[in-house]
N, CA, C and O atoms as a printed pandas DataFrame, in Angstrom:
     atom_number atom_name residue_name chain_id  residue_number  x_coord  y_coord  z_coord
0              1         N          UNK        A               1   -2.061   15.912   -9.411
1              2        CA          UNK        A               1   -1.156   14.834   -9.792
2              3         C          UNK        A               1   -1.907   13.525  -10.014
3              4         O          UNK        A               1   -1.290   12.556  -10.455
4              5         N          UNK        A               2   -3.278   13.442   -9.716
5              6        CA          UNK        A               2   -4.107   12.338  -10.102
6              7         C          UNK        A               2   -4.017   11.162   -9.447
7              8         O          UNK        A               2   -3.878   10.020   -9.887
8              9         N          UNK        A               3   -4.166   11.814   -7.690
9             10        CA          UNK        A               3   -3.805   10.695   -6.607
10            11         C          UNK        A               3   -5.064   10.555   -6.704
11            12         O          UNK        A               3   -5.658   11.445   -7.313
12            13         N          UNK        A               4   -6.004    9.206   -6.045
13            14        CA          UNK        A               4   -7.280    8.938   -5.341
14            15         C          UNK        A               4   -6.657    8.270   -4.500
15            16         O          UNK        A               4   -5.682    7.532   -4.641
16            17         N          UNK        A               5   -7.504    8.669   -3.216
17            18        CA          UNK        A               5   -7.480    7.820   -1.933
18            19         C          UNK        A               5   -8.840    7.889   -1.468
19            20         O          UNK        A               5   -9.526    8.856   -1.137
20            21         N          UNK        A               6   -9.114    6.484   -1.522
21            22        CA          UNK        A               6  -10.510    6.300   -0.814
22            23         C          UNK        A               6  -10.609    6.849    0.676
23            24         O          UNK        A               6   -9.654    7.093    1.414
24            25         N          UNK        A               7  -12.440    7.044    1.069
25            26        CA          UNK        A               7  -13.037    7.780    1.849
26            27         C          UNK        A               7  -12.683    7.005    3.483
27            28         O          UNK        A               7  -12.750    7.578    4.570
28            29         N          UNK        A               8  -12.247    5.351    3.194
29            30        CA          UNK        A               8  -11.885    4.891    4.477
30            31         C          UNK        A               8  -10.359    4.256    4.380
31            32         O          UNK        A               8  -10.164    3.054    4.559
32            33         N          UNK        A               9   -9.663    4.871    4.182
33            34        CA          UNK        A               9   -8.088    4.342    3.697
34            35         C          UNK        A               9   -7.764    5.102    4.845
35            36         O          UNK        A               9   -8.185    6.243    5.035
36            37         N          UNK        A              10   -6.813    4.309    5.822
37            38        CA          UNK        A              10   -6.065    4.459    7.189
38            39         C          UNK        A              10   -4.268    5.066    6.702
39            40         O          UNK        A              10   -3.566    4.736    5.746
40            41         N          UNK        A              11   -4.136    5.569    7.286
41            42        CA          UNK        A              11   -2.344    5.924    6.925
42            43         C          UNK        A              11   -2.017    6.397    7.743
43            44         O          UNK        A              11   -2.277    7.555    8.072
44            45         N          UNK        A              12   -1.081    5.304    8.525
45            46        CA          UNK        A              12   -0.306    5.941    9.915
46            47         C          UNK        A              12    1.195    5.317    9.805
47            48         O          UNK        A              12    1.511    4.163    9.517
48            49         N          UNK        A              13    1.976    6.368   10.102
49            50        CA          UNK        A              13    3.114    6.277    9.918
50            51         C          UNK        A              13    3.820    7.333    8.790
51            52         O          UNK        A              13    3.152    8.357    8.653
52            53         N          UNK        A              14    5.048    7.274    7.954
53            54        CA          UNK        A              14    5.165    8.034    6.876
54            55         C          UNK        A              14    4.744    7.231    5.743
55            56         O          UNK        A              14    5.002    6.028    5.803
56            57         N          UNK        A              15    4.317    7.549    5.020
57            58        CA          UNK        A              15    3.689    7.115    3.200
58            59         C          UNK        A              15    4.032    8.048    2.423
59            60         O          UNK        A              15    3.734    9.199    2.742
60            61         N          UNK        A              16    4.792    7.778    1.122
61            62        CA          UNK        A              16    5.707    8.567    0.278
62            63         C          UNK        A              16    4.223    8.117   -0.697
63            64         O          UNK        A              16    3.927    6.927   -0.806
64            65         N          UNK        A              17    3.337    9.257   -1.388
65            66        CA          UNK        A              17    2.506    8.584   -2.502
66            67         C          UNK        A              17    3.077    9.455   -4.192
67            68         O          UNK        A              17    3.353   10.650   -4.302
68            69         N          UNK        A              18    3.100    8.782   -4.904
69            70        CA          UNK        A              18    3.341    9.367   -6.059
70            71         C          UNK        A              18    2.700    9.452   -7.161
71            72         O          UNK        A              18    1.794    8.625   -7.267
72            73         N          UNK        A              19    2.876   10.329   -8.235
73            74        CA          UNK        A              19    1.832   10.440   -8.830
74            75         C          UNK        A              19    1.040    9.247   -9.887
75            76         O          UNK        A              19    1.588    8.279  -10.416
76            77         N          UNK        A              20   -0.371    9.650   -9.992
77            78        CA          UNK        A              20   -1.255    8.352  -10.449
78            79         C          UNK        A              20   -1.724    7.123   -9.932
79            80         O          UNK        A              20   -2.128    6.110  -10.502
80            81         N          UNK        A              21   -1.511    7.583   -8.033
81            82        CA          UNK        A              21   -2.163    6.181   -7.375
82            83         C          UNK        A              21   -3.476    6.403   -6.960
83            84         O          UNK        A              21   -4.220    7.343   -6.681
84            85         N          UNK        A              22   -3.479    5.014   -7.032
85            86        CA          UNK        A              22   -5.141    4.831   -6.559
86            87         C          UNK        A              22   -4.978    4.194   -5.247
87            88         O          UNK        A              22   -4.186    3.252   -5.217
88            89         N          UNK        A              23   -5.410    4.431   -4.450
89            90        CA          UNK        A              23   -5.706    3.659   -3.267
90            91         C          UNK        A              23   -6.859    3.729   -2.554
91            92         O          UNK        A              23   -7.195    4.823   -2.101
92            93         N          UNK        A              24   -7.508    2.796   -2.375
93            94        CA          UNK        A              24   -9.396    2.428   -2.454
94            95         C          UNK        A              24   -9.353    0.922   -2.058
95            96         O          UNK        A              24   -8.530    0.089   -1.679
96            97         N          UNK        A              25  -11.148    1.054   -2.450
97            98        CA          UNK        A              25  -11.723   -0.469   -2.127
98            99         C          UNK        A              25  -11.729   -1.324   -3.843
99           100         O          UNK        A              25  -11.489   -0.955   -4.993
100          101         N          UNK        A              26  -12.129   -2.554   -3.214
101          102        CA          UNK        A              26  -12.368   -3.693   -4.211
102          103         C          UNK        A              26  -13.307   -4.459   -4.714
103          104         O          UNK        A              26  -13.332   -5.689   -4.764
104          105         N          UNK        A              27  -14.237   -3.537   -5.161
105          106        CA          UNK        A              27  -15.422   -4.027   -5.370
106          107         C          UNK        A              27  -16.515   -4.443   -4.674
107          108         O          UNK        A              27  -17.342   -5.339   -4.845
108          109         N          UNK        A              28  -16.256   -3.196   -3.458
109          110        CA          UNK        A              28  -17.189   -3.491   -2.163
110          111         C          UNK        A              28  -16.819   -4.710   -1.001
111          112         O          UNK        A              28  -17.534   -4.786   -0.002
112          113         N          UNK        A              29  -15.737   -5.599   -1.171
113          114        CA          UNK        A              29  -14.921   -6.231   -0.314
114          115         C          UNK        A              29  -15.203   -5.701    0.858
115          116         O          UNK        A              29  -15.375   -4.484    0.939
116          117         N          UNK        A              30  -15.310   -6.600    2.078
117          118        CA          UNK        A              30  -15.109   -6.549    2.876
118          119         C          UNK        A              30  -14.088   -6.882    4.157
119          120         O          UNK        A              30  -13.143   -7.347    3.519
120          121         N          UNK        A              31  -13.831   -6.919    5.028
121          122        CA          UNK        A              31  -12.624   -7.881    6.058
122          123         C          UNK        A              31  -13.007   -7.525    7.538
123          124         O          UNK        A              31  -12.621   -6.471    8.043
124          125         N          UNK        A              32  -13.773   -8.431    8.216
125          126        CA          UNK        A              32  -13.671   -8.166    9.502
126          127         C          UNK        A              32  -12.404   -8.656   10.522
127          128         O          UNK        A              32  -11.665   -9.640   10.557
128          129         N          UNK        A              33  -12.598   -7.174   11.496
129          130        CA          UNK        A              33  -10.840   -7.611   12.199
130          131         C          UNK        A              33  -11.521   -7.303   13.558
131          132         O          UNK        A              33  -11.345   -6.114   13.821
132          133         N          UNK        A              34  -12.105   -7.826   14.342
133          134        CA          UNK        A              34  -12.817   -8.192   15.724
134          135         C          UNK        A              34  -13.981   -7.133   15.213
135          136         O          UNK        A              34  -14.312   -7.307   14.040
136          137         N          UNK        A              35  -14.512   -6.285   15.768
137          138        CA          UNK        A              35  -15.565   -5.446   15.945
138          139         C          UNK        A              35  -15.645   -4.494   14.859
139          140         O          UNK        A              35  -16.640   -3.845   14.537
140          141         N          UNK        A              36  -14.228   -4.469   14.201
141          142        CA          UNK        A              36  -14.196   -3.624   12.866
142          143         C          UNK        A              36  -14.202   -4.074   11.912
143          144         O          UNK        A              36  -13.520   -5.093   11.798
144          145         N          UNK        A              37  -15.067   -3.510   10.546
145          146        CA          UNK        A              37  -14.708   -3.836    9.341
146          147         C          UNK        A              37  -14.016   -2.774    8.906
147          148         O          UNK        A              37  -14.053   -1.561    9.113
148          149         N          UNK        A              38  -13.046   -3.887    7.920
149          150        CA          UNK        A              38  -12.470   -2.934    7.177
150          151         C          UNK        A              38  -12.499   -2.730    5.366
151          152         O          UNK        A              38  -12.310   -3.645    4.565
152          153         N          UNK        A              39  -12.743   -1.508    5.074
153          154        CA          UNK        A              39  -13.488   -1.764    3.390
154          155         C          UNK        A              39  -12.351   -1.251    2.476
155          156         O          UNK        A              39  -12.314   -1.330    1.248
156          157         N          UNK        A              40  -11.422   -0.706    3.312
157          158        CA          UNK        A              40  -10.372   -0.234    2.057
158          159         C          UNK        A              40   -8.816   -0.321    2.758
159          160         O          UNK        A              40   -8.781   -0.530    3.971
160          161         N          UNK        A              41   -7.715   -0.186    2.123
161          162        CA          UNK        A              41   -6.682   -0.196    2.252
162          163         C          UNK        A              41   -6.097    0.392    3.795
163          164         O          UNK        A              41   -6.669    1.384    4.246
164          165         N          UNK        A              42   -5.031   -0.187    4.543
165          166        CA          UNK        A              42   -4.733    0.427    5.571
166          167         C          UNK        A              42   -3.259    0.287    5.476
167          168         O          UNK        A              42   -2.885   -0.848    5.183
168          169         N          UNK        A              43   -2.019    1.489    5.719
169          170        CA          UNK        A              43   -0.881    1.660    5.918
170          171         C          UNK        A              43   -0.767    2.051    7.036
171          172         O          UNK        A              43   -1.268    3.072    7.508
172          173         N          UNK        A              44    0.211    0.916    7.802
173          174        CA          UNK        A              44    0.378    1.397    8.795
174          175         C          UNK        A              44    2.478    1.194    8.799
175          176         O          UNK        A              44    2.933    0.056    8.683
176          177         N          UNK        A              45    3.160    2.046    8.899
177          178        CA          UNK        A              45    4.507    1.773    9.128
178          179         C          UNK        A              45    5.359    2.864    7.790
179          180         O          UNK        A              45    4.871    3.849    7.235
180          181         N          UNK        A              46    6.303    2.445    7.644
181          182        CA          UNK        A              46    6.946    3.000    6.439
182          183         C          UNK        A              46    6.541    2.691    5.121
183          184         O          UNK        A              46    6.707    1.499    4.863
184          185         N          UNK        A              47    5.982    3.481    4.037
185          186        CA          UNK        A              47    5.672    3.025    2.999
186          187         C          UNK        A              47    5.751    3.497    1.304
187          188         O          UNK        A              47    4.607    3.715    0.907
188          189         N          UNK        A              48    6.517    3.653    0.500
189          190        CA          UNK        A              48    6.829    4.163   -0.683
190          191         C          UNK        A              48    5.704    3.292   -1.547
191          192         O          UNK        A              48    5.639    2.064   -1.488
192          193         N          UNK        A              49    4.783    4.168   -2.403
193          194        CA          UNK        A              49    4.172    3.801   -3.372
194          195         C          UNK        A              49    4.286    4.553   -4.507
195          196         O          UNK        A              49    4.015    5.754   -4.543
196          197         N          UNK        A              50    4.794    3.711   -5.722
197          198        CA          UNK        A              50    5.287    4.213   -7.001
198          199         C          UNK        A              50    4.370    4.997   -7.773
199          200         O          UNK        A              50    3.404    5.473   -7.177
200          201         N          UNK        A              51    4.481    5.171   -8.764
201          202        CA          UNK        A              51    3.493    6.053   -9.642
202          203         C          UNK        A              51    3.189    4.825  -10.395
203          204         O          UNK        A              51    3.819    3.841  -10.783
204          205         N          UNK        A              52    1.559    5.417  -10.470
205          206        CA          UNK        A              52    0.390    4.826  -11.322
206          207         C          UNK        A              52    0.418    3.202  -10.708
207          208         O          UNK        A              52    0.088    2.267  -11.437
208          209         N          UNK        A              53    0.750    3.043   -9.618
209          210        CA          UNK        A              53    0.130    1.541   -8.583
210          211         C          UNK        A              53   -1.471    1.941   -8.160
211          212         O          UNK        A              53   -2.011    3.042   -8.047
212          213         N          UNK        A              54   -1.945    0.671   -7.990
213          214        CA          UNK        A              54   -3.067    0.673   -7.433
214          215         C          UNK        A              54   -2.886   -0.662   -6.078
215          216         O          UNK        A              54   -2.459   -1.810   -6.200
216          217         N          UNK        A              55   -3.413    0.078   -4.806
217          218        CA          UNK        A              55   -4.142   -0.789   -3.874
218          219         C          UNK        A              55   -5.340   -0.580   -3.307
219          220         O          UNK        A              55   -5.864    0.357   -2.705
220          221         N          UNK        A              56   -5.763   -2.029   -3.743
221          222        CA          UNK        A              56   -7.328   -1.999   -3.673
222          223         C          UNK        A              56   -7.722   -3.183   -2.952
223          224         O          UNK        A              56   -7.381   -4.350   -3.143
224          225         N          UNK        A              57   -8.462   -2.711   -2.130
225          226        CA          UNK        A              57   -9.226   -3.783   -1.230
226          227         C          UNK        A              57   -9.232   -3.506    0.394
227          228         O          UNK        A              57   -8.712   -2.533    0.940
228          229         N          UNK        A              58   -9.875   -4.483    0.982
229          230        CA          UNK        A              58   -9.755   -4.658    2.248
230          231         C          UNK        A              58   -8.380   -4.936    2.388
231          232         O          UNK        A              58   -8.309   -6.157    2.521
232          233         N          UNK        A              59   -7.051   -4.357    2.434
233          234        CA          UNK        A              59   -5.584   -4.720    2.822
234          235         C          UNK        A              59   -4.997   -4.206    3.737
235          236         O          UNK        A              59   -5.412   -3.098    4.075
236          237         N          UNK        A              60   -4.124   -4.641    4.297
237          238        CA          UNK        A              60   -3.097   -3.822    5.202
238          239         C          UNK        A              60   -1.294   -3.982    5.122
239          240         O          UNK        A              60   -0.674   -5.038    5.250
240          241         N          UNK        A              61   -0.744   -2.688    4.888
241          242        CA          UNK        A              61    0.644   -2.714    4.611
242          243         C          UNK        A              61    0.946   -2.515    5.868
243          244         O          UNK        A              61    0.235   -1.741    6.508
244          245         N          UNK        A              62    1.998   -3.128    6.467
245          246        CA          UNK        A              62    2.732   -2.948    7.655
246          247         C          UNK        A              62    4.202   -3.133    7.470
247          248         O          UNK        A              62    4.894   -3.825    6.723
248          249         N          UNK        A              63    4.457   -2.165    8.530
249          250        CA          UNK        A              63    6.272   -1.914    8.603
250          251         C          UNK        A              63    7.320   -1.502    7.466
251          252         O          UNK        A              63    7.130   -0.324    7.160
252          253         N          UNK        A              64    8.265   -2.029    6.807
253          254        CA          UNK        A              64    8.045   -1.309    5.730
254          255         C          UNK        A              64    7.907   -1.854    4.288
255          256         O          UNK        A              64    8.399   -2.901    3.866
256          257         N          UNK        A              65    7.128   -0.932    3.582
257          258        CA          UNK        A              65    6.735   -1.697    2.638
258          259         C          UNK        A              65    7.146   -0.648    1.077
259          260         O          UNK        A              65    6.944    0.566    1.132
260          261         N          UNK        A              66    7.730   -1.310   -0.257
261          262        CA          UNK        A              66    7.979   -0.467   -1.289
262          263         C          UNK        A              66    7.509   -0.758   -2.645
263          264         O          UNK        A              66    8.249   -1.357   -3.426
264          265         N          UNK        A              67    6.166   -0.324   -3.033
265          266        CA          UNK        A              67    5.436   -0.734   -4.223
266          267         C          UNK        A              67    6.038    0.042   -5.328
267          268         O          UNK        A              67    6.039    1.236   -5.628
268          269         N          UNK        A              68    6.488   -0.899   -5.773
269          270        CA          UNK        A              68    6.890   -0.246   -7.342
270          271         C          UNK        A              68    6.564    0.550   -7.873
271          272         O          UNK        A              68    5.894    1.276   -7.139
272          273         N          UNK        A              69    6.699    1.220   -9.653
273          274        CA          UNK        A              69    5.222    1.628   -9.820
274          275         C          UNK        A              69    4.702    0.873  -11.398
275          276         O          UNK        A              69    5.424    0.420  -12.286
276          277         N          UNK        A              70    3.304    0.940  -11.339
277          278        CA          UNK        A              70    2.677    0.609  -12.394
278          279         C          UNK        A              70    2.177   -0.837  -11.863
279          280         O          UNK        A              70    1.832   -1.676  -12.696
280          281         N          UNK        A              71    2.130   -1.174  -10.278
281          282        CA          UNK        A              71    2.186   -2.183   -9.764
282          283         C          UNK        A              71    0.422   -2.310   -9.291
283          284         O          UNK        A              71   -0.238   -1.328   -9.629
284          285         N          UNK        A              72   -0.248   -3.281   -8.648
285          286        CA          UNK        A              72   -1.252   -3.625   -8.464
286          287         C          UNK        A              72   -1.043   -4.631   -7.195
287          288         O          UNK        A              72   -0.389   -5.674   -7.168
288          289         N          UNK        A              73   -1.714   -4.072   -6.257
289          290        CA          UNK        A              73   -1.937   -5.085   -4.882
290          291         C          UNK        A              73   -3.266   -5.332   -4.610
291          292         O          UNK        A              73   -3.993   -4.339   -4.633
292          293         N          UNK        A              74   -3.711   -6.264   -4.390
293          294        CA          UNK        A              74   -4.962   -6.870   -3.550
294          295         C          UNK        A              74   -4.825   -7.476   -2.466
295          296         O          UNK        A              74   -5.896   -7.592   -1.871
296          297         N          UNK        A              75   -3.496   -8.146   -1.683
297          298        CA          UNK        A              75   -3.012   -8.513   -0.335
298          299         C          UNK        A              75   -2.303   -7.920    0.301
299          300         O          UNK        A              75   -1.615   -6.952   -0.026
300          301         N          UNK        A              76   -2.429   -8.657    1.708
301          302        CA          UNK        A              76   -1.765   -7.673    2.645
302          303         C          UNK        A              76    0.052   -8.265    2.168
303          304         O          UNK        A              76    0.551   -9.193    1.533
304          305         N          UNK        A              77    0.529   -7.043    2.951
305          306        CA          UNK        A              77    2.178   -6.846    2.769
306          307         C          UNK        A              77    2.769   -6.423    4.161
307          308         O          UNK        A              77    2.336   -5.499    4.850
308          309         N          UNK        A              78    4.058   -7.420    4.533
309          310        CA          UNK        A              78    4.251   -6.815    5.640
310          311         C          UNK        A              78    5.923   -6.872    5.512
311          312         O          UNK        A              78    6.392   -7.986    5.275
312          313         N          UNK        A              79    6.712   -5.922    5.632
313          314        CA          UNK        A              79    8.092   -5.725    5.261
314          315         C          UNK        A              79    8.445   -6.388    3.667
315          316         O          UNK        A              79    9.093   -7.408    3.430
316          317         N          UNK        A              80    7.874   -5.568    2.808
317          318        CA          UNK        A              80    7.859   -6.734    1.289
318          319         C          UNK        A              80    8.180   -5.220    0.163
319          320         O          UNK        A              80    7.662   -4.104    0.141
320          321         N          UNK        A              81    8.938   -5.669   -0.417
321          322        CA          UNK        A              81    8.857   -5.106   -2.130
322          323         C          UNK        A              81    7.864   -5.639   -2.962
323          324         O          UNK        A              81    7.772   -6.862   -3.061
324          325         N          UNK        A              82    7.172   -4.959   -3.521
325          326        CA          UNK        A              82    5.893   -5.211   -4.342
326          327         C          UNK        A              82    6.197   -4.241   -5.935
327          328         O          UNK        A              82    6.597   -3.124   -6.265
328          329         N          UNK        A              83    5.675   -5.594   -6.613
329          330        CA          UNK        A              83    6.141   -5.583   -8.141
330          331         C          UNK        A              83    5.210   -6.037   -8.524
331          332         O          UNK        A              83    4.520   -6.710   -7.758
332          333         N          UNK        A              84    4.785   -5.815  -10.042
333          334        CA          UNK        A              84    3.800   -6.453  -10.820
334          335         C          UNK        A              84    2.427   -5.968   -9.744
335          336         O          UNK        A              84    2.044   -4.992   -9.100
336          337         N          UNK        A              85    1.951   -7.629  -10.123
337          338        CA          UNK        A              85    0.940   -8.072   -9.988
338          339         C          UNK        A              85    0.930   -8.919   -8.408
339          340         O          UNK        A              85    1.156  -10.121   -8.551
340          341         N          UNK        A              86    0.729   -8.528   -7.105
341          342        CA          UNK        A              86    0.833   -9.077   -6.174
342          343         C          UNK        A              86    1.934  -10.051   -5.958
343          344         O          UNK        A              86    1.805  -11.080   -5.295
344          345         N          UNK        A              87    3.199   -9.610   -6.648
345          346        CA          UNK        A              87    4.689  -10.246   -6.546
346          347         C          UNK        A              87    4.915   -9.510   -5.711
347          348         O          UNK        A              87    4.913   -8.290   -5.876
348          349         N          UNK        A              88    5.294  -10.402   -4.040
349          350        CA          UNK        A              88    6.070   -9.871   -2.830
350          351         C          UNK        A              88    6.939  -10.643   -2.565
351          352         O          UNK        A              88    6.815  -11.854   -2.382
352          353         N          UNK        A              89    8.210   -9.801   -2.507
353          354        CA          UNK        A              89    9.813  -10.241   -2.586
354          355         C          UNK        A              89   10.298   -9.307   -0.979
355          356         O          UNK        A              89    9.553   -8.486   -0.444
356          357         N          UNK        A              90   11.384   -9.610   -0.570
357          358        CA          UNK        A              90   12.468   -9.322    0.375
358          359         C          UNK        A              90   12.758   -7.509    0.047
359          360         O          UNK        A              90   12.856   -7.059   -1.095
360          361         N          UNK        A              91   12.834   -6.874    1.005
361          362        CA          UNK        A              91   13.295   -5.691    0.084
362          363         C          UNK        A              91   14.629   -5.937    0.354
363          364         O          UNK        A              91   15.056   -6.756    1.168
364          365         N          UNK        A              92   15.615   -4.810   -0.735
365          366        CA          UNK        A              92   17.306   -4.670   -0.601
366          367         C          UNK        A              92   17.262   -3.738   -0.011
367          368         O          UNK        A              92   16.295   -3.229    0.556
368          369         N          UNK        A              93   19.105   -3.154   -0.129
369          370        CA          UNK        A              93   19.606   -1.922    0.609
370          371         C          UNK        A              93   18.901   -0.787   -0.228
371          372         O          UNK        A              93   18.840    0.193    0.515
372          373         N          UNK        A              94   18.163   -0.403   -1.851
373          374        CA          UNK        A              94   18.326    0.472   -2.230
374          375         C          UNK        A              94   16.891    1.075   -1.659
375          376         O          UNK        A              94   16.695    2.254   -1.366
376          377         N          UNK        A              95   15.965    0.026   -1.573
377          378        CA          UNK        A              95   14.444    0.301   -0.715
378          379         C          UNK        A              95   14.509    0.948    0.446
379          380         O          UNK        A              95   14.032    2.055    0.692
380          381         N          UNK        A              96   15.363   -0.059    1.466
381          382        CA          UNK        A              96   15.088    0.565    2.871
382          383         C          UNK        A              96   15.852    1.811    2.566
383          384         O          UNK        A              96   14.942    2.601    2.818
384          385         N          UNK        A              97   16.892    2.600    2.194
385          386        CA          UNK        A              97   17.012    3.556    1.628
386          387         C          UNK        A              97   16.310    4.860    1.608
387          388         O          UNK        A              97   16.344    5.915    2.241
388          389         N          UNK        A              98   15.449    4.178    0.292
389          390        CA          UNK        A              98   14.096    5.418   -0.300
390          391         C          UNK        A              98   13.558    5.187    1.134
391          392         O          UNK        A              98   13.384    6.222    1.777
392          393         N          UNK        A              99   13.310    4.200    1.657
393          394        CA          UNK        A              99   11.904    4.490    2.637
394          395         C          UNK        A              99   12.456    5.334    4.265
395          396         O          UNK        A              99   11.759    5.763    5.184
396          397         N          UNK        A             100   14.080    5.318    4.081
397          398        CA          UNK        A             100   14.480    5.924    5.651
398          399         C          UNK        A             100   14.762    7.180    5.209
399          400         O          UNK        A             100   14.725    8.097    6.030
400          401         N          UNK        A             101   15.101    7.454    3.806
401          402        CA          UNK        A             101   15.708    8.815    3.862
402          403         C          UNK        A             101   15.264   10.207    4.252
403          404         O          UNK        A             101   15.967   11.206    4.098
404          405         N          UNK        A             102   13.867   10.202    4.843
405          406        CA          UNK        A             102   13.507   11.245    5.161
406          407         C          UNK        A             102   12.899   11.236    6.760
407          408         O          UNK        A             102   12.469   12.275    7.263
């Protein structure tokens, strides 16, 4: 289905991924978080990612989070709908939804 997920991408919790994501680093980016670095994407909580989104970078999604698709993140997200281009909005009823129904 033409997922990539980079070699240090964290995912704890449920993550819905769909087809054509990328999820990886950012050009060798880095982020130190006390004693750890971190080089690629981390989900931690509830998380729906659309088809053909990319998140890239040192980031972290927490709690719940619903990336569109055809969307692009480079920051962190924490309870946010994600659109476009690093547009983070409120989610509605139809998000938390997709992201409880299973």
């Amino acid at each position: 289905m033409g997922i990539v997920v980079g070699q240090h991408v964290q995912l704890r919790g449920h993550t819905k991924i769909m087809q054509g994501v990328t999820i990886g680093g950012n050009l060798g980016k880095t982020l130190k978080k006390g004693e750890i670095i971190q080089h690629q994407p981390w989900i931690d909580g509830r998380a729906f990612v659309g088809p053909n989104s990319i998140l890239a970078g040192p980031i972290t999604l927490s709690g719940s989070v619903f990336v569109s698709a055809n969307s692009i993140l480079t920051c962190d997200a924490h309870n946010s709908f994600i659109c476009e281009l690093n547009k983070l909005k409120g989610l509605n009823e139809d998000h938390e939804k997709e992201l409880y129904k299973y």
